[in-house]
N, CA and C of each residue as an Amber inpcrd file, in Angstrom:
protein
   501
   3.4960000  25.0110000  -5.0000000   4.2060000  24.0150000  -5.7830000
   4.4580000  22.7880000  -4.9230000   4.1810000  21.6870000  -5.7050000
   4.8020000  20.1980000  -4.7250000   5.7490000  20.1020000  -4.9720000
   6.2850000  19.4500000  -3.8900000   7.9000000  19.0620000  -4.0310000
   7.8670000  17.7000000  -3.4120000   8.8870000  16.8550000  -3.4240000
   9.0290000  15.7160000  -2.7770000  10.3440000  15.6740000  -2.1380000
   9.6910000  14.9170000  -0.6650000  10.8470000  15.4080000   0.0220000
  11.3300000  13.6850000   0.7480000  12.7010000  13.7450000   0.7680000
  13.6120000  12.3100000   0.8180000  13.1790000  11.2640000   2.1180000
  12.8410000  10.8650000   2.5760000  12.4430000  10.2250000   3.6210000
  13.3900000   8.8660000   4.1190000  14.3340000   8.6940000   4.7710000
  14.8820000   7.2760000   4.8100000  15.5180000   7.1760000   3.9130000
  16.1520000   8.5440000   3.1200000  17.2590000   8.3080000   2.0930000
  16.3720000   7.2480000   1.1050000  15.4050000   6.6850000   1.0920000
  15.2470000   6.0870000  -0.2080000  14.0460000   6.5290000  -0.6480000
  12.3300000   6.7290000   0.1540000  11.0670000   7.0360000  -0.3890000
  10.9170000   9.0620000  -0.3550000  10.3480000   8.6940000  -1.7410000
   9.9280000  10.6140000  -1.2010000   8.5360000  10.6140000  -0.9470000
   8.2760000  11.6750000   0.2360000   6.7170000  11.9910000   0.4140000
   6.6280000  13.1730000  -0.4780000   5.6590000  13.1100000  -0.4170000
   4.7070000  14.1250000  -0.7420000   4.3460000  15.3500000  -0.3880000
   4.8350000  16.7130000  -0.3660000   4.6060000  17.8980000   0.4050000
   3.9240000  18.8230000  -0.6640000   3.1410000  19.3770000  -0.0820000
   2.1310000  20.6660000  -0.7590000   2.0880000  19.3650000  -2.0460000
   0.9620000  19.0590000  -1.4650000   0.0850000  17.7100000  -2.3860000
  -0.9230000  18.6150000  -3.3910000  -1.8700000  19.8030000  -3.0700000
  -2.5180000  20.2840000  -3.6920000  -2.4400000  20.6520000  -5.0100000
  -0.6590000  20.4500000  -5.3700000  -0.3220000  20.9790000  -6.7660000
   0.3330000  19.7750000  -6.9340000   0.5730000  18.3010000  -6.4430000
   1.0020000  17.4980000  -7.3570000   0.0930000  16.8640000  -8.2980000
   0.6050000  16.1420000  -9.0240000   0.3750000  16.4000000 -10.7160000
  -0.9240000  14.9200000 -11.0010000  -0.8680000  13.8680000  -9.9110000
  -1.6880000  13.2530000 -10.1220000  -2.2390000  12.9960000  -8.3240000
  -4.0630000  13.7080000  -8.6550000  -4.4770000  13.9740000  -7.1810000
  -4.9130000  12.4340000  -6.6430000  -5.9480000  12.5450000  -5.9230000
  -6.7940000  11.5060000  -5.6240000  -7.8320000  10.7770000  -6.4360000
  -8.5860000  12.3150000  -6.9420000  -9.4500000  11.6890000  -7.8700000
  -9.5050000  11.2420000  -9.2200000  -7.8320000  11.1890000  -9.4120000
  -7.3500000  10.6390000 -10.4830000  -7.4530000   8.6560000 -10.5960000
  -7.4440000   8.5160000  -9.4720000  -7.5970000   7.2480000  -9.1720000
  -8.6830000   6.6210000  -9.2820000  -9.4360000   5.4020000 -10.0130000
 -10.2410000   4.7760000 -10.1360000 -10.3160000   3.6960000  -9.0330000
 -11.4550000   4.3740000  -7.8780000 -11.7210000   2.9790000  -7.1460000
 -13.2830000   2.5830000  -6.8950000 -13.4100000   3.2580000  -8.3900000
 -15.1640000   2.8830000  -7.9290000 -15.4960000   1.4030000  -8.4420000
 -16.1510000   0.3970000  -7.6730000 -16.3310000  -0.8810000  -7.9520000
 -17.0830000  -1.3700000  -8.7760000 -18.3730000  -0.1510000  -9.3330000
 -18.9100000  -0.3210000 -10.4090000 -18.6490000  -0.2730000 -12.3340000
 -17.2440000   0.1550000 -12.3980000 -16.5240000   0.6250000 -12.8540000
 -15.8790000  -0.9380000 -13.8210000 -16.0820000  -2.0820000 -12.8130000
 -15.3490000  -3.2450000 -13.1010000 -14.1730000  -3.3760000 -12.0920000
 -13.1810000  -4.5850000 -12.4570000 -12.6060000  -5.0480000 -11.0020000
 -11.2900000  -3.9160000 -11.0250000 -11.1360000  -3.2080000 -11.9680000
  -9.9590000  -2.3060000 -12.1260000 -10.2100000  -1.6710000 -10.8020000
 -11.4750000  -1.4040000 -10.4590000 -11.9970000   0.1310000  -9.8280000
 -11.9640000  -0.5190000  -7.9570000 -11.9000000  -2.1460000  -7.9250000
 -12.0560000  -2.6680000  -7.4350000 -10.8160000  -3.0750000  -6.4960000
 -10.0600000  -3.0350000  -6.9150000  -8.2250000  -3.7430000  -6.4840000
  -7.8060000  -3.3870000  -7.9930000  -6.1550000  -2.9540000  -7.2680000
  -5.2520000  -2.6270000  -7.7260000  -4.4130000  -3.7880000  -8.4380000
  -5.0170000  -4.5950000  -8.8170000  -3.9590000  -5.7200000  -9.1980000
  -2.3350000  -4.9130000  -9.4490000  -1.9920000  -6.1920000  -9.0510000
  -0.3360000  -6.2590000  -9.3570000   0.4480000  -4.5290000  -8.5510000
  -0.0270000  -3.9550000  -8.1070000   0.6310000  -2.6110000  -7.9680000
   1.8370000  -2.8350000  -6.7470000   1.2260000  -3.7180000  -5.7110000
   2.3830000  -4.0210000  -4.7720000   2.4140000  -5.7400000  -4.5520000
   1.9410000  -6.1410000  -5.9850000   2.2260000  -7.9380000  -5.5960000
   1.8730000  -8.4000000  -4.0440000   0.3300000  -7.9390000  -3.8640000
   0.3660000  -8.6300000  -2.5310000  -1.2780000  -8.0140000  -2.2950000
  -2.2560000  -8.9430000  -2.6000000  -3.4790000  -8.7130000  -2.4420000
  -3.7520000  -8.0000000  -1.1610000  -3.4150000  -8.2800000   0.0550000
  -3.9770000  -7.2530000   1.0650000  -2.9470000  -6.0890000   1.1220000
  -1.8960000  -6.0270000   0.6330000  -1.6250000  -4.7010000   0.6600000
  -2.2400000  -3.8730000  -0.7420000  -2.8370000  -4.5710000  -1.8110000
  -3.5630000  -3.9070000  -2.7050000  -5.1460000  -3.0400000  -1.8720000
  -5.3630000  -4.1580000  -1.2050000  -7.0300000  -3.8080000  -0.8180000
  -6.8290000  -2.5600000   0.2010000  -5.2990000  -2.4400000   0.7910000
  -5.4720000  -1.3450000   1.8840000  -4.7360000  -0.2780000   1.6650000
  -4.2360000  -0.3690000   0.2980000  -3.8650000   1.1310000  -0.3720000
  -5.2540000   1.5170000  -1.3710000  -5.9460000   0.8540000  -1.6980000
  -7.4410000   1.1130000  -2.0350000  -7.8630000   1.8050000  -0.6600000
  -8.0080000   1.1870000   0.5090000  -9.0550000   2.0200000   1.0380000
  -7.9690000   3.3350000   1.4150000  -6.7520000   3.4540000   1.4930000
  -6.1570000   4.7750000   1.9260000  -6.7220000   5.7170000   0.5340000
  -6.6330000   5.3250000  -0.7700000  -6.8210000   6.1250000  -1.9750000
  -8.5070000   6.4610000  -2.0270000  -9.3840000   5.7650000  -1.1130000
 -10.8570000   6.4830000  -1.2920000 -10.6730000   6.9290000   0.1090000
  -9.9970000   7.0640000   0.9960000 -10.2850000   7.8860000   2.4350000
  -9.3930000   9.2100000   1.9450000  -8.3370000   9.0190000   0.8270000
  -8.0220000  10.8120000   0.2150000  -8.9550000  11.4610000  -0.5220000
  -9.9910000  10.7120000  -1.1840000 -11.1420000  10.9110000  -2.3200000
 -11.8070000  11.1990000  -1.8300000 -12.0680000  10.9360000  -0.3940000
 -13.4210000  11.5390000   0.3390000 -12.7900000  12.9310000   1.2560000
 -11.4650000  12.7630000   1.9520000 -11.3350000  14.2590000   2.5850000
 -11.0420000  15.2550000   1.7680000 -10.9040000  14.6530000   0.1640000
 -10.8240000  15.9610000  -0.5850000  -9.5830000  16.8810000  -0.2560000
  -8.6220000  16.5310000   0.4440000  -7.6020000  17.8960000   0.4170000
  -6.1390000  17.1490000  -0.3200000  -6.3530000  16.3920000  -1.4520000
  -5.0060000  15.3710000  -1.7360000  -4.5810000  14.7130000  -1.2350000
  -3.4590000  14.7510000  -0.7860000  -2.2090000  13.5570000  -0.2570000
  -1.4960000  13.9200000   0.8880000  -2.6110000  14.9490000   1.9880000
  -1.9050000  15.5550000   2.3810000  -1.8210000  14.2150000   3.6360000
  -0.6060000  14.5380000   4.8310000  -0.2870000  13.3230000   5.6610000
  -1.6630000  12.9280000   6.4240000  -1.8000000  12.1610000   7.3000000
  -3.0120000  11.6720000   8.0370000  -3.0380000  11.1330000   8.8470000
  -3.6010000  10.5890000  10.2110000  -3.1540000  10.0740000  11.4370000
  -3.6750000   8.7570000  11.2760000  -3.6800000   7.6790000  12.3660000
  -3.8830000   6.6990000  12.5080000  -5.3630000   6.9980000  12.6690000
  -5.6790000   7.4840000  13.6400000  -7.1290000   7.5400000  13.9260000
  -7.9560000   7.7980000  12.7490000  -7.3600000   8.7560000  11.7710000
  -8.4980000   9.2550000  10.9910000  -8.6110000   8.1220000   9.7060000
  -7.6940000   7.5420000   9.3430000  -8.1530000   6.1370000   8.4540000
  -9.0310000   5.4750000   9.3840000  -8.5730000   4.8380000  10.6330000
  -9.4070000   3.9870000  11.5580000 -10.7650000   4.6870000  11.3030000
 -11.3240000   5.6780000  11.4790000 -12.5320000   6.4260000  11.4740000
 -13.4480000   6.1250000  10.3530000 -12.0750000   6.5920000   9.3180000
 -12.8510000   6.4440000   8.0690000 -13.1890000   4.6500000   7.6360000
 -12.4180000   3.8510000   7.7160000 -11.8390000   2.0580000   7.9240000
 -13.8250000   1.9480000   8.7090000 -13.8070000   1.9920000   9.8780000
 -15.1060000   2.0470000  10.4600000 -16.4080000   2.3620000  10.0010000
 -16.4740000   3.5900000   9.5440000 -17.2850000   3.9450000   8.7590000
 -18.0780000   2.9540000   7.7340000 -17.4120000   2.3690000   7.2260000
 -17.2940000   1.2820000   6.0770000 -17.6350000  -0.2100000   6.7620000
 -17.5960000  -0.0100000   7.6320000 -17.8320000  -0.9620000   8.4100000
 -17.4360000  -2.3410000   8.9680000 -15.8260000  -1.8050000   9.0740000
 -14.8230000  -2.4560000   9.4850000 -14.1240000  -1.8950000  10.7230000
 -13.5830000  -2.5120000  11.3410000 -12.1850000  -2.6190000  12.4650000
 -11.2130000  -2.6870000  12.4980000  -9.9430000  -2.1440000  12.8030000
  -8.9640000  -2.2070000  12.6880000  -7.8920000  -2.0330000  11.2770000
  -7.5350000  -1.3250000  11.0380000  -7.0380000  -0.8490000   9.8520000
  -5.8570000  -1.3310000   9.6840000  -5.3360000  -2.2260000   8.8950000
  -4.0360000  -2.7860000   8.7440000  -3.1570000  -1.9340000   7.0000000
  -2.5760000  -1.9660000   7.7240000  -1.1560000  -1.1420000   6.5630000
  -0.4710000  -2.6280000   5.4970000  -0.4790000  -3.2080000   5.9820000
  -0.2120000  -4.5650000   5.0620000   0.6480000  -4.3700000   4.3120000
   2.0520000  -4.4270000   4.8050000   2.9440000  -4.2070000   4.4200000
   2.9250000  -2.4070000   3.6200000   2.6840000  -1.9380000   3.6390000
   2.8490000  -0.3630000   2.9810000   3.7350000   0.3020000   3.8590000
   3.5030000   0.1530000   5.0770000   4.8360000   0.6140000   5.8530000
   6.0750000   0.4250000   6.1050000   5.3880000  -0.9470000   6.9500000
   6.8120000  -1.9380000   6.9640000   7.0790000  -3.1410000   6.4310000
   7.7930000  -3.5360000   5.5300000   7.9540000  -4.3600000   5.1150000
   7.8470000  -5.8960000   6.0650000   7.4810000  -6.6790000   5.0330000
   7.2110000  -8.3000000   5.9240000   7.9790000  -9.3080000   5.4820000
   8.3200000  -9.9010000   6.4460000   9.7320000 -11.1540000   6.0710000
   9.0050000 -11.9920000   5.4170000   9.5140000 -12.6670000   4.2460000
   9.1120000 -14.0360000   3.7680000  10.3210000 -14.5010000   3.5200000
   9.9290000 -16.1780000   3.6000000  11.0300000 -17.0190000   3.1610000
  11.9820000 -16.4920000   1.6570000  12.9920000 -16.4060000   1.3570000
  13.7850000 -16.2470000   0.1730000  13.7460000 -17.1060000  -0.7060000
  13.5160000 -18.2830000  -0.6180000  13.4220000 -19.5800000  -1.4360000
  11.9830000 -20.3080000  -0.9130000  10.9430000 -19.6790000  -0.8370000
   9.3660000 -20.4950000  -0.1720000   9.5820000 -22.1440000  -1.0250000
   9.7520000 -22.2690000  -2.0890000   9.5190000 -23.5690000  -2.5720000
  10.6480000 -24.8790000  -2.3200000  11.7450000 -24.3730000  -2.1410000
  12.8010000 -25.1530000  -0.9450000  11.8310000 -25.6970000   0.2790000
  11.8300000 -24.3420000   1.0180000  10.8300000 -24.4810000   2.4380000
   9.7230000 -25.4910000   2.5690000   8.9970000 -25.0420000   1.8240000
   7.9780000 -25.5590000   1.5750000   7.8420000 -26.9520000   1.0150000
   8.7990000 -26.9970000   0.2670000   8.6670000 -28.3360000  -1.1240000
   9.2720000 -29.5050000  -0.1940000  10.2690000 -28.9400000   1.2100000
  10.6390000 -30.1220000   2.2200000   9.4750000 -30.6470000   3.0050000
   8.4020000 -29.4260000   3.4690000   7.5000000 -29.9170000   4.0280000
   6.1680000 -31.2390000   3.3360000   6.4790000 -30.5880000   2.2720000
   5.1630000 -31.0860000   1.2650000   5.8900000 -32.5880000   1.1390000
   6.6380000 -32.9180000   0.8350000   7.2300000 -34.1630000   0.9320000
   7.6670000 -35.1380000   1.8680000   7.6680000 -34.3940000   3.4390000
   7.5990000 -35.2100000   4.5010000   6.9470000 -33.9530000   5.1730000
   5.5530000 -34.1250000   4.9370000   4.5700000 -33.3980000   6.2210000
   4.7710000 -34.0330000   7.1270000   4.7290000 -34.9960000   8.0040000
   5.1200000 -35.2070000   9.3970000   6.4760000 -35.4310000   9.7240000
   7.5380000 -35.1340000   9.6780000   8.7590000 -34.8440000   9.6910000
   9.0370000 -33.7730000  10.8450000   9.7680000 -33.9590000  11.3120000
  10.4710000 -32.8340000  12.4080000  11.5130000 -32.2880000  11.6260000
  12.3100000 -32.7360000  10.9990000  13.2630000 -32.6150000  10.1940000
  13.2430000 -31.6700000   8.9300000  11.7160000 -31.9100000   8.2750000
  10.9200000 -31.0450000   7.1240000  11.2570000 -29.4960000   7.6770000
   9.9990000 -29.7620000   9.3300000  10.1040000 -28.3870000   9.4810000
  11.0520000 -27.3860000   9.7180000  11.9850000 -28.0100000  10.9290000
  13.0400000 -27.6400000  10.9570000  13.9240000 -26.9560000   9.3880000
  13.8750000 -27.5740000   8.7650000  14.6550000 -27.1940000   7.8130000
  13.5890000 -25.9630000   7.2920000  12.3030000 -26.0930000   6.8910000
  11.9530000 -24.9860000   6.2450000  11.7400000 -23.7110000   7.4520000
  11.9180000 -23.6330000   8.9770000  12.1040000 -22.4370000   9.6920000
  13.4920000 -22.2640000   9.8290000  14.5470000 -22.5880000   9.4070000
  15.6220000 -22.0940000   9.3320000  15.8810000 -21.7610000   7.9980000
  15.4630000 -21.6690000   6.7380000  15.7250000 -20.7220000   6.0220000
  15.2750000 -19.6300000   5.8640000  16.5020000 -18.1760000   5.2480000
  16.3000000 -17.3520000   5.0250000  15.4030000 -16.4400000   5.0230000
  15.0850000 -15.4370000   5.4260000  14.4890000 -14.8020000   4.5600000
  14.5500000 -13.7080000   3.9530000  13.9880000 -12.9160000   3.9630000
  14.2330000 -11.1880000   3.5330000  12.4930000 -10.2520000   3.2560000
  13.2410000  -8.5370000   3.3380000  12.0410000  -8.2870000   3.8050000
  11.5700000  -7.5600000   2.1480000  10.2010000  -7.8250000   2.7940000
   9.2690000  -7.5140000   1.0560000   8.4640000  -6.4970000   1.4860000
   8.0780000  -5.3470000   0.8660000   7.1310000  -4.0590000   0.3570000
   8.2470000  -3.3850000   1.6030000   6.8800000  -2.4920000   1.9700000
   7.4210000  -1.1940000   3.1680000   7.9220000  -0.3060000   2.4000000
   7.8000000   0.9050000   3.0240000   7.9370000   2.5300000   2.3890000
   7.1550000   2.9580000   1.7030000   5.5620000   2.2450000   1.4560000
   5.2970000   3.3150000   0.4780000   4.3590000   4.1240000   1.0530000
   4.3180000   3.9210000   2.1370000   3.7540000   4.7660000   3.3300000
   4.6500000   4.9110000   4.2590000   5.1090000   6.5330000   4.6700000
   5.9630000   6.6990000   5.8550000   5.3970000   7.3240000   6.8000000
   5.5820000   6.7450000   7.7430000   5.3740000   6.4510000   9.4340000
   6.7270000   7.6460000   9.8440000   5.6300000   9.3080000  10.0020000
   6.5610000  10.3550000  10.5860000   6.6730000  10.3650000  12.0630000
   7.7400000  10.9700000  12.3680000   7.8790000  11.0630000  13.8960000
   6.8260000  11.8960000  14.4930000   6.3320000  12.5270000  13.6960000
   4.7650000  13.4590000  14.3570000   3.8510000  12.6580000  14.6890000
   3.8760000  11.3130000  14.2100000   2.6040000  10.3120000  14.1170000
   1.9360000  10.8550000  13.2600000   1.7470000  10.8550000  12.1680000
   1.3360000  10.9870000  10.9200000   2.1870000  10.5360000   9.6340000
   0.8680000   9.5570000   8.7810000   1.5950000   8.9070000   7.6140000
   1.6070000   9.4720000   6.4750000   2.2270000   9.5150000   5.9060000
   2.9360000  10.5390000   4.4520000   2.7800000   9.4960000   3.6020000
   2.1890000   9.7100000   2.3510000   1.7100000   9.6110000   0.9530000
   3.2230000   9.3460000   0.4360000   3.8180000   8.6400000  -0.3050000
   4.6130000   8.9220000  -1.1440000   4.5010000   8.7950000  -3.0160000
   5.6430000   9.3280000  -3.3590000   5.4320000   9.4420000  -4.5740000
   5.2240000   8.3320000  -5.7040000   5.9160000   6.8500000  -4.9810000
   5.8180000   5.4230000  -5.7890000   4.6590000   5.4070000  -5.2680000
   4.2860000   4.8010000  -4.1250000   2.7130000   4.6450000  -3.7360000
   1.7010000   5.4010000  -4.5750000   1.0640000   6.7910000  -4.9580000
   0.8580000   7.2580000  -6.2980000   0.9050000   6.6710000  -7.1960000
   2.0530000   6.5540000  -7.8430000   2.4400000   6.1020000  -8.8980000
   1.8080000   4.6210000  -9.4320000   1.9010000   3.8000000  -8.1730000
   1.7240000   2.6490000  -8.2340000   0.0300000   2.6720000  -8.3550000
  -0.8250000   3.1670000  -7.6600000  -1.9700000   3.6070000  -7.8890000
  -2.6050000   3.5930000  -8.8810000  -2.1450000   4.6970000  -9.2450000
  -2.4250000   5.4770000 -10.4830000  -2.2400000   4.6790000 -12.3410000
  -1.4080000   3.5870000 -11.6870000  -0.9270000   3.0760000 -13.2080000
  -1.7040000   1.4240000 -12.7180000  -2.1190000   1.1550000 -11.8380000
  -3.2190000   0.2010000 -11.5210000  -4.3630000   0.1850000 -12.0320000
  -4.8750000   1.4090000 -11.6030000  -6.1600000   1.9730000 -11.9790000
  -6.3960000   3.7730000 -12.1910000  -6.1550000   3.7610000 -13.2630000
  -6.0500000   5.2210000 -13.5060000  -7.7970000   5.5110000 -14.1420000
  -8.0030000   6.6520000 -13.2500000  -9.6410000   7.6970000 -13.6310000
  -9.2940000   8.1130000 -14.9070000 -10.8560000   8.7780000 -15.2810000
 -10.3940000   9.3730000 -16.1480000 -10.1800000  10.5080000 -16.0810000
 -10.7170000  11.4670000 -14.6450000 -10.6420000  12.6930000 -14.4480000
  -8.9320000  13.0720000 -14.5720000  -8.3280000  11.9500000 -14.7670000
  -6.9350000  12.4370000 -14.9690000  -6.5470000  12.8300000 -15.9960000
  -7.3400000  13.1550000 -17.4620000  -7.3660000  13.9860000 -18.3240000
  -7.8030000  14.9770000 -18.4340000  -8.1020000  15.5260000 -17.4110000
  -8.2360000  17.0320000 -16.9950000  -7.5020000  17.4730000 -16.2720000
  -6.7020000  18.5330000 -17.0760000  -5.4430000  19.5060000 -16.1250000
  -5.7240000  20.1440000 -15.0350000  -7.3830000  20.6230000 -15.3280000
  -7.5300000  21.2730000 -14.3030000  -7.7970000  20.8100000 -12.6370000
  -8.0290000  19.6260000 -12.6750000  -8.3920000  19.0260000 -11.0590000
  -6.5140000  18.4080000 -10.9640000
């Protein structure tokens, strides 16, 4: 039986993945498929953290054992394979500061681009932090699946093998 278990008091992972209710290959990331299969639009409002919970959701599709946790190396491996370098989490882990008001910030610069004064003002405002958790970073060194991350997935681009109870 899966259960989900509390992580940081706010995300749950994923434990004994083999019996939760929506697997890997429930997920549509085949690119022939159309752009659904392609990126996740909208799932974490943030195009590269869409493109790199895509490749975590076909590196579970290919080891075939669910959601179970996974090391750094073995995405990197799989990331490579594909024929890339360096595997970035993009925000799925940890969340990334952005400005709180970008169009304040920004809208000073855009109106006196050479200004010292512009900039100044738009690096001293605010900010606050955006995504993080939907991948947790265990003290074993291994990252845990959680249950929004799924979720978020899954209602992006949902397979159709997900009308079969039995997988």
């Amino acid at each position: 039986m899966h259960t989900l278990k509390e992580a940081d008091n706010v995300r749950k992972i994923i434990v004994g993945s083999e019996t939760y209710p929506i697997q890997p290959n429930h997920i549509n990331t085949d690119p022939t498929t159309g752009p659904e299969g392609e990126h996740f639009f909208d799932a974490f409002n943030n195009t590269e953290t869409e493109l790199s919970a895509r490749w975590l959701v076909r590196f579970a599709q290919q080891r075939d054992s669910g959601w179970e946790p996974f090391t750094l190396d073995e995405i990197e491996t799989f990331y490579n394979e594909g024929g890339y370098k360096g595997f970035a989490f993009n925000r799925l882990v940890n969340a990334a500061q952005v400005f709180a008001n970008a169009a304040e910030a920004f809208g000073a610069m855009a109106d006196s681009p050479n200004s010292m004064a512009a900039v100044l003002t738009a690096a001293n405002q605010p900010t606050v932090n955006v995504g993080g958790g939907w991948i947790v970073a265990g003290d074993d060194e291994k990252y845990y699946f959680t249950h929004e991350f799924v979720s978020r997935c899954f209602q992006a681009s949902p397979g159709l093998p997900c009308l079969n109870t039995n997988t």
